[in-house]
C-alpha positions in Angstrom: -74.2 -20.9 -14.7 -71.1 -21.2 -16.3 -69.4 -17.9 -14.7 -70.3 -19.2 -11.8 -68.2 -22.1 -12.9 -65.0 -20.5 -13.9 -63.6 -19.1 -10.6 -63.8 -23.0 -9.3 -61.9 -24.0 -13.0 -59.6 -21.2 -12.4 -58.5 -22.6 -8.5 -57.9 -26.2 -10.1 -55.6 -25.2 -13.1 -53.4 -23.2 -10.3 -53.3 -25.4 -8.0 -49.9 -26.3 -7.1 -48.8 -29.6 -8.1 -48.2 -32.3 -5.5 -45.7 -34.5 -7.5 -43.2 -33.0 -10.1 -41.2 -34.8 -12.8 -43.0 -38.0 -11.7 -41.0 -38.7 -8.6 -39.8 -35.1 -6.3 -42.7 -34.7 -3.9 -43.3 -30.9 -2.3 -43.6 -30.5 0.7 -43.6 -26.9 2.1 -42.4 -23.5 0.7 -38.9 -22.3 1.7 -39.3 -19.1 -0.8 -41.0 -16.5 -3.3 -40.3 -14.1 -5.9 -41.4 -12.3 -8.5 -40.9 -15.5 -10.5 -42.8 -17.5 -8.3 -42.7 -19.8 -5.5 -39.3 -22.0 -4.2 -40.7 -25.6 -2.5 -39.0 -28.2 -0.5 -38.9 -31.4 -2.5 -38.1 -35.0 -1.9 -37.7 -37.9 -4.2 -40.3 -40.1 -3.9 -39.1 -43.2 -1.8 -36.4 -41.9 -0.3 -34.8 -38.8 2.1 -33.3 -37.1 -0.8 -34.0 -33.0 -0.7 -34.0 -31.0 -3.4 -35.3 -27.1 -4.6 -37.9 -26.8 -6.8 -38.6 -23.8 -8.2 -42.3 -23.1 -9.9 -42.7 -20.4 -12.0 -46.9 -19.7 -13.5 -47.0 -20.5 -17.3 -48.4 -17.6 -17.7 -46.0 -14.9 -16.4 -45.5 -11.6 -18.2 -41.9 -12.6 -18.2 -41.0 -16.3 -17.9 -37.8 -16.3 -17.2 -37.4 -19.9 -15.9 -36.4 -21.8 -19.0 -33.6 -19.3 -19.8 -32.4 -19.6 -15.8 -32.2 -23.7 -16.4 -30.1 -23.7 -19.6 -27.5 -21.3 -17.8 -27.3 -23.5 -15.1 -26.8 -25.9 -17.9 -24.2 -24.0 -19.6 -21.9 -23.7 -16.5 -22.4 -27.4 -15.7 -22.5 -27.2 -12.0 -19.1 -25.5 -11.9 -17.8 -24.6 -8.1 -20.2 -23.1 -6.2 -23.0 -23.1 -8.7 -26.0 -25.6 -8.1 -26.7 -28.4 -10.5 -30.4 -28.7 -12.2 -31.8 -31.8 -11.6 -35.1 -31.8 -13.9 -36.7 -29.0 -15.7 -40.3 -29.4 -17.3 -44.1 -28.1 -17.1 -46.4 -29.5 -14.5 -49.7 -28.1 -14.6 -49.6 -24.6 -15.3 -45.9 -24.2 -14.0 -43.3 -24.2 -15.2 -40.5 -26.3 -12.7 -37.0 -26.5 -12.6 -35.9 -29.2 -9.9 -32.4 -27.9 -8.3 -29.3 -28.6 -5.6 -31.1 -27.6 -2.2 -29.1 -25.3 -0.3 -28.9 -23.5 3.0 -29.4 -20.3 4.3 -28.5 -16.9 2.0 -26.5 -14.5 3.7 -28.9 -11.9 4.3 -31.2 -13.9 6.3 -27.8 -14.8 8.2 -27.0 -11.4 8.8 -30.4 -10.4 9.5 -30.7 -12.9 11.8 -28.1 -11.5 14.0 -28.0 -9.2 17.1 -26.0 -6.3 14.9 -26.8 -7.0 11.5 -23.0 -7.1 10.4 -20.5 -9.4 10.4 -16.9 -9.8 11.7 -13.7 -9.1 9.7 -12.8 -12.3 9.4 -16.0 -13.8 8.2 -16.7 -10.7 5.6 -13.0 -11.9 4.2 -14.0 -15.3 4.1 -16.7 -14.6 2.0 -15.4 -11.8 0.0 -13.3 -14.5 -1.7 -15.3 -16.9 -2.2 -17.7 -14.2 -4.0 -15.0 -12.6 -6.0 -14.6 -16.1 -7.2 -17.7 -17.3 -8.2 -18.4 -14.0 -9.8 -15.2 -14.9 -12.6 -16.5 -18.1 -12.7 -19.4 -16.5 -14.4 -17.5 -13.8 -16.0 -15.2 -17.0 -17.3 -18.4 -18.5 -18.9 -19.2 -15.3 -20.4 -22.0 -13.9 -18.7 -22.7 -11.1 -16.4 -24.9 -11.3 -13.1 -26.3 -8.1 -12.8 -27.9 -8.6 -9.7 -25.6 -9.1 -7.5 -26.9 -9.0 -3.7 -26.8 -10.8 -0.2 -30.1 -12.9 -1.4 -28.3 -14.2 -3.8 -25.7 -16.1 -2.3 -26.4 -19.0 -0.1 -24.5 -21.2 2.0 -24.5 -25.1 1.1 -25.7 -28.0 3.3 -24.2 -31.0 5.3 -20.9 -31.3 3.4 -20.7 -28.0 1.4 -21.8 -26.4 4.3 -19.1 -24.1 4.0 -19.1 -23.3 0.1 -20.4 -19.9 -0.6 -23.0 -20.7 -4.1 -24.5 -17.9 -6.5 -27.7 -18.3 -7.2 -30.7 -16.3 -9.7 -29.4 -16.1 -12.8 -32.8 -14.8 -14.7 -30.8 -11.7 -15.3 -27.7 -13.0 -16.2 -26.9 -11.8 -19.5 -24.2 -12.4 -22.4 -21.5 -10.1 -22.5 -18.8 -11.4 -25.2 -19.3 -14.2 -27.8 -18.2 -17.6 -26.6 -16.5 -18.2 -30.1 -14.6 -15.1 -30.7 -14.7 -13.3 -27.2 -15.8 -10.1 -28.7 -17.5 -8.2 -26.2 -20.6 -6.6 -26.5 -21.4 -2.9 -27.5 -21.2 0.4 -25.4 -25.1 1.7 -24.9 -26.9 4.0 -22.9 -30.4 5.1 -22.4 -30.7 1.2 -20.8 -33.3 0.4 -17.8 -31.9 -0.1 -14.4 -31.2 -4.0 -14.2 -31.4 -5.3 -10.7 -31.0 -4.3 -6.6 -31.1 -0.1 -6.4 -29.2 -0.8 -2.8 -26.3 -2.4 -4.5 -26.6 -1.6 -8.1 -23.5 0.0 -10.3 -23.8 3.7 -10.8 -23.0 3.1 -14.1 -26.1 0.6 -14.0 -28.1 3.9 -12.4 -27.5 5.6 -15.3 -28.7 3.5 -18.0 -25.2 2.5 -19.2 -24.9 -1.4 -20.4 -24.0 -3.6 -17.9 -20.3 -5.2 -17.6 -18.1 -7.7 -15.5 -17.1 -4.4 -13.8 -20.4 -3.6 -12.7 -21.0 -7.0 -10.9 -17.7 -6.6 -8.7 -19.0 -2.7 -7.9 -21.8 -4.3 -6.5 -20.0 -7.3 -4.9 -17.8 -4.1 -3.2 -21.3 -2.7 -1.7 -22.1 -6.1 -0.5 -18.8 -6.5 1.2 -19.5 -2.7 2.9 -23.2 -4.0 3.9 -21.7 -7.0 5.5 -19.0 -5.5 7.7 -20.6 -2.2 8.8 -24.5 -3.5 8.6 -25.6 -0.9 6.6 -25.2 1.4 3.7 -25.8 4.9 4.0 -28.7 5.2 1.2 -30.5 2.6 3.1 -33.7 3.9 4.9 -34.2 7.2 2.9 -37.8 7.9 3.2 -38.7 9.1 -0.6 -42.5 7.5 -1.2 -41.9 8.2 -5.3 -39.9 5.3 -6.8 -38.3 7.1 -9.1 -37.1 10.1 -7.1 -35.9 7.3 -4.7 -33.3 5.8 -7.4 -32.2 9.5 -8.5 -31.1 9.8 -4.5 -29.5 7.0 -4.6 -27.7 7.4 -7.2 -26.8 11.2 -6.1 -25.3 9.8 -2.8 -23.2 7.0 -4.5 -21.6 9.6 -6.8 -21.2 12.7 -4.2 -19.8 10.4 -1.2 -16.1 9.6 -1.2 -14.9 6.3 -1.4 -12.7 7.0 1.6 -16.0 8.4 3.6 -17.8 4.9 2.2 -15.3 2.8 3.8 -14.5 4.5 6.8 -15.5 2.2 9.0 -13.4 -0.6 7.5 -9.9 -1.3 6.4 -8.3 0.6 3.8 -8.3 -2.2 1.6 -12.2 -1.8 1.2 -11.5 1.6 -0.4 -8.5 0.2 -2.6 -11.0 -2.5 -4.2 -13.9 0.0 -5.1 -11.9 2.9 -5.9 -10.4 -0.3 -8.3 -13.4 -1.4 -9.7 -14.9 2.4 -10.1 -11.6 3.4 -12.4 -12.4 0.1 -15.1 -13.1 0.7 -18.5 -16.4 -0.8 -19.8 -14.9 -3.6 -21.5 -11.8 -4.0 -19.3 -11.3 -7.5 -18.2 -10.8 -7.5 -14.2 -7.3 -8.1 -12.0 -9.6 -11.2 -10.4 -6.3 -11.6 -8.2 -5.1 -8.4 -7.4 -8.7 -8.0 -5.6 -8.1 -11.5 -4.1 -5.0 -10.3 -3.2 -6.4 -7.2 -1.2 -8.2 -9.3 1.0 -5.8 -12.1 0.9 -3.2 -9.9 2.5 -5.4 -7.9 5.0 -6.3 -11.6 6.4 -3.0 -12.7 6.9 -2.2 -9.7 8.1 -5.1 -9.8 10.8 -3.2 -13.1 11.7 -6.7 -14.9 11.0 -6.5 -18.7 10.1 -8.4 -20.0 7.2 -10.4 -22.9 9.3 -14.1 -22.2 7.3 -15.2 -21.1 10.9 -17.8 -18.4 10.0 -19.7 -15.8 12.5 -22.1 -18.4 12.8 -20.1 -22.0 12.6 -19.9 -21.6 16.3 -23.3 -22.4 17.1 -23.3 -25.2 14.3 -20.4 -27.0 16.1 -21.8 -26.5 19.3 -24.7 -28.5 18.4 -22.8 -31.1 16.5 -21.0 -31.3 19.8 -23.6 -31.6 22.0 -25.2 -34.5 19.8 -21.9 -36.3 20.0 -20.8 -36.6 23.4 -25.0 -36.7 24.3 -25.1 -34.0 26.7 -28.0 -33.5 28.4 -30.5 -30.4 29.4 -29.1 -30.8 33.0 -26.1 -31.3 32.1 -25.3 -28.4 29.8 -22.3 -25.9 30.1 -21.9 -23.3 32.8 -22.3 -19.8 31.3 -18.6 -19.3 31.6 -17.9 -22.2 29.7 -20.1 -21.2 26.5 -17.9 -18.0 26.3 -15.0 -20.2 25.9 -16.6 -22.1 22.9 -14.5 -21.1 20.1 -12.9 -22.9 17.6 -10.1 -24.9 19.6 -6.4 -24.7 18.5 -6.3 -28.8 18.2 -8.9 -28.5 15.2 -6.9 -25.5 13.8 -4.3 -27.8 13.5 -6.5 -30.6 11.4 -7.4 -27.8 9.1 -3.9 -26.7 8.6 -2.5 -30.3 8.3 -5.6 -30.6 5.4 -4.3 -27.8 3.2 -0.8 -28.3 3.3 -1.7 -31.5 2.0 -3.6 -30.4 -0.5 -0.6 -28.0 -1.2 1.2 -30.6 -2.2 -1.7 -31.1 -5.0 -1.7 -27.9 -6.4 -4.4 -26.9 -3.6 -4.2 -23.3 -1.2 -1.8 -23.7 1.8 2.3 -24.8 2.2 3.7 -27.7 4.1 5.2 -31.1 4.2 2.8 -33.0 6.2 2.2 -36.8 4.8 -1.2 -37.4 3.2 -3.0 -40.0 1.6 -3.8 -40.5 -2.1 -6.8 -37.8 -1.6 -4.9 -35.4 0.5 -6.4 -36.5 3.3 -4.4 -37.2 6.4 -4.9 -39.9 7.9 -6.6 -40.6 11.5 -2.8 -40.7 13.2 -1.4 -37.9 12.2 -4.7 -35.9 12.9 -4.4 -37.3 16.3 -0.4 -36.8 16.5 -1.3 -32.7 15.5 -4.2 -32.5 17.9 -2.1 -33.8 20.7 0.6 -31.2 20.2 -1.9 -28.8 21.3 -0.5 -27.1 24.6 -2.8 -28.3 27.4 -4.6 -25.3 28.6 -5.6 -25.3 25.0 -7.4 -28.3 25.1 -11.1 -28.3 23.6 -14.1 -27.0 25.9 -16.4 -29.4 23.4 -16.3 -31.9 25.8 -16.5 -30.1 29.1 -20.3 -30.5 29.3 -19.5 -34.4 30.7 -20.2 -37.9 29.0 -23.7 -39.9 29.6 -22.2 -42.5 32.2 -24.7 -45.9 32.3 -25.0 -45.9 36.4 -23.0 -48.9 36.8 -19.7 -47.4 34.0 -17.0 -46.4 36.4 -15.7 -42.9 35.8 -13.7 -42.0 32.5 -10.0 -41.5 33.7 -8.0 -38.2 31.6 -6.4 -40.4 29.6 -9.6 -42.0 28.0 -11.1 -38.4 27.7 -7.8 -37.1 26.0 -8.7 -39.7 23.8 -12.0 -39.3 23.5 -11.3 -35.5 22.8 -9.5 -36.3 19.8 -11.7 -38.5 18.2 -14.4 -35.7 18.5 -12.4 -33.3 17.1 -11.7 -35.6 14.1 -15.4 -36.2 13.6 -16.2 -32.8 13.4 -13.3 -32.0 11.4 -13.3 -35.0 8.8 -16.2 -33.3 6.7 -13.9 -30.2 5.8 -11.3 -32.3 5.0 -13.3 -34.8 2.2 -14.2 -31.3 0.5 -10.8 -30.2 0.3 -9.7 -33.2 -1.4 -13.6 -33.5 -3.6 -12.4 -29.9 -4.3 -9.4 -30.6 -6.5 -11.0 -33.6 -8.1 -13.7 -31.6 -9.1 -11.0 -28.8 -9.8 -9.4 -31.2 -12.1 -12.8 -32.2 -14.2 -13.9 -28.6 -14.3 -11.3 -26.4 -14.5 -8.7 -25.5 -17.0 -4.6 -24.3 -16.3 -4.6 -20.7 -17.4 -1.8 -18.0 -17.4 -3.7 -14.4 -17.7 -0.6 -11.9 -18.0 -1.7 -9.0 -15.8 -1.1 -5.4 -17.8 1.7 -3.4 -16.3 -0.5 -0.6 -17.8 -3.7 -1.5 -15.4 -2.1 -2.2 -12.5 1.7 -1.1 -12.1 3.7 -2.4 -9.4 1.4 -5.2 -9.0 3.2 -8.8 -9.5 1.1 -11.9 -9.8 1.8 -15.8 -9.7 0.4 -18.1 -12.3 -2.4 -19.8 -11.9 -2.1 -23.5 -11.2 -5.4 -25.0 -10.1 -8.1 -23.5 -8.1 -9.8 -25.6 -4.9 -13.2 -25.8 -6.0 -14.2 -25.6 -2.3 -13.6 -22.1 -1.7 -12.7 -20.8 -5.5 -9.5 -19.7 -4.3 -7.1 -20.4 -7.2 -3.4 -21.6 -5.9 -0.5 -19.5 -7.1 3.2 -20.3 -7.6 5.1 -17.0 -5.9 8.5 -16.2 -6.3 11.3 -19.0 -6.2 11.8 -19.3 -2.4 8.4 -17.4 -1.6 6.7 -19.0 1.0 2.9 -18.9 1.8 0.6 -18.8 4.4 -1.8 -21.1 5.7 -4.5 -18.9 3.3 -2.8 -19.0 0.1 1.0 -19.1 -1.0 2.4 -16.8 -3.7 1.7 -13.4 -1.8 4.5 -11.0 -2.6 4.8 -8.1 -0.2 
């Protein structure tokens, strides 16, 4: 009777919990790993959302606990999520997290060609280069670094890249004395075989290099959609990895990176060439990407592959456009991001220039580099007419008995849209140098002549927590783009 009994036992002990720390409710499951199972969670009583991440008490190796106090240890640092409660709820183990958005392989899975623009993969790269210091800052290395593992935030940080599963994050210099750890080989293979090191492939001890040679793949992956070991049909595992690992040492970089810009090839032939306890030109590789942007003439406005669709709904809530009333099909090809809200986001970081933020310029701003509704609506109406925003082109719910809007009132109109939409992109430029402030410390690392001649770089005086991108004082008279200032040609 009793074994009978003990598959019924077994079902009740794993049962998930319904209510964790005593007050975040689960509702459904947004993920799963290896670990375990990632729920939607909301505080009891109210519409707060949260992650919540359960991991069985019994797992060969728990690795939950260790996760949480590096979390802890960076202290929600810019573009890392903050824990919100970690304890044992059953026969889980739960850490309760920042809920965040989509990771960018389900974006770029989720699209037509699986790869994304130029633009976009720049955008990105940045902010990935930067969160990956951040991390090499707080002395620890990632070591699996992949598209899962960097999501896009929500609502207002909709447009911060964050880094995400640190259970194999590992130590790689004391904290104390910044001695960094021993040369060893005859190591297992730590992490993602598709964007693993080769170094990493061949047992070698893991290092901050290894992490940007695996960003470098991701960057490859994102703009060309694939990676030429992907899809080898090899049924043995372990035959599989030795392929891999053949084809990342017998292809070229220049054959790699064929299909993008040459500064693709200049980053990983970079990374490739670093010692095993070298400490990385964080800006030169910045400053690769940095330059190919300007360069591309791009603008740095946060508007992603996939914004468009985000504003378009935003837009359509706004102005309360209707199913019969929605845009021709030649209007929806003209939905890019207008020139009037190009300007907003320009006039927001030279602002913040003036605070030590990314960006040049003189325009007036209030006390949190925010300019104020005027002078968003003085640089919105500078835009040349037959620029003027297709956001509203869809037409305005009328009541029956409103007379008609005249242009006047839907020039005005059209301004005050574009400041809603833009308004939440400017708070996080100026929450991003507070936070930058709190979080961050003025350093001045003296780039070798010996590691990278010819190459002059700025000093460091604050970095906008928003993107990671650190602001650096050029050349006396050097003046800077709209994407960063202190580029020397």
């Amino acid at each position: 009777m009793a074994d009978k009994k003990k598959p019924a036992q077994q079902a009740t002990t794993n049962r998930v919990p319904q209510i964790v720390g005593g007050r975040y409710k689960l509702e459904k499951k947004i993920g799963a790993g290896s670990f375990g199972d990632i729920y939607k969670g909301i505080v009891t009583g109210t519409d707060e959302e949260y992650a919540v991440k359960l991991e069985p008490t019994n797992a060969k190796m728990p690795q939950l606990m260790y996760e949480c106090k590096l979390y802890k240890h960076l202290n929600g640092g810019p573009g890392i999520p903050n824990v919100k409660w970690f304890g044992t709820e059953g026969n889980y183990n739960v850490m309760v997290m920042d809920l965040l958005g989509q990771s960018l392989e389900d974006i770029i899975s989720a699209k037509p060609h699986n790869h994304f623009s130029l633009k976009t993969t720049i955008m990105l790269a940045d902010q990935m280069i930067c969160r990956i210091e951040f991390l090499h800052s707080r002395d620890y290395v990632h070591r699996d670094i992949k598209p899962d593992n960097f999501l896009m935030g929500r609502g207002k940080k909709k447009n911060i890249v964050y880094l995400i599963d640190l259970g194999l994050a590992k130590r790689y210099r004391d904290s104390s004395t910044h001695q960094h750890i021993p040369y060893r080989e005859d190591k297992g293979l730590t992490g993602t075989v598709r964007y693993a090191s080769i170094n990493s492939h061949h047992g070698i001890e893991q290092s901050r290099r290894d992490d940007l040679e695996a960003i470098g793949y991701v960057l490859i992956y994102f703009l060309t959609g694939s990676l030429p070991w992907q899809g080898l049909k090899i049924e043995n595992r372990q035959n599989k990895f030795r392929a891999i690992c053949d084809m990342k040492m017998s292809i070229p970089v220049e054959t790699l990176c064929k299909d993008c810009p040459t500064e693709f090839a200049q980053y990983m032939k970079y990374v490739k060439d670093l010692n095993f306890d070298a400490k990385p030109d964080y800006f030169y590789l910045r400053r690769l990407f940095r330059s190919l942007f300007l360069k591309q003439g791009f603008t740095l406005d946060f508007v992603y592959d996939w914004t468009n669709e985000e504003n378009i709904k935003q837009s359509e809530q706004s102005v309360n456009i209707s199913s019969q009333q929605a845009l021709a099909p030649q209007q929806q090809n003209q939905l890019q991001q207008p020139q009037g809200s190009q300007n907003v986001i320009a006039t927001a970081a030279s602002s913040l220039a003036q605070q030590g933020g990314t960006g040049t310029g003189s325009t007036q701003a209030g006390s949190q580099g925010i300019p104020n509704s005027s002078s968003v609506g003085q640089s919105l109406n500078k835009t040349p007419t037959n620029q003027a925003s297709p956001l509203v082109t869809g037409g305005i719910s009328q009541s029956s008995g409103s007379p008609r809007l005249t242009d006047a009132q839907k020039q005005q109109f059209q301004v005050q849209l574009q400041i809603q939409l833009q308004q939440q992109y400017l708070q996080q430029l100026a929450h991003a140098m507070q936070q930058q402030q709190r979080l961050q410390q003025n350093i001045t690392p003296q780039q070798s002549a010996q590691q990278r001649p010819g190459v002059q770089q700025g000093q460091i005086t604050g970095q906008n927590t928003l993107t990671g991108i650190p602001a650096r004082g050029g050349a006396p008279g050097a003046s800077g783009g709209q994407y960063v200032s202190g580029f020397k040609k």
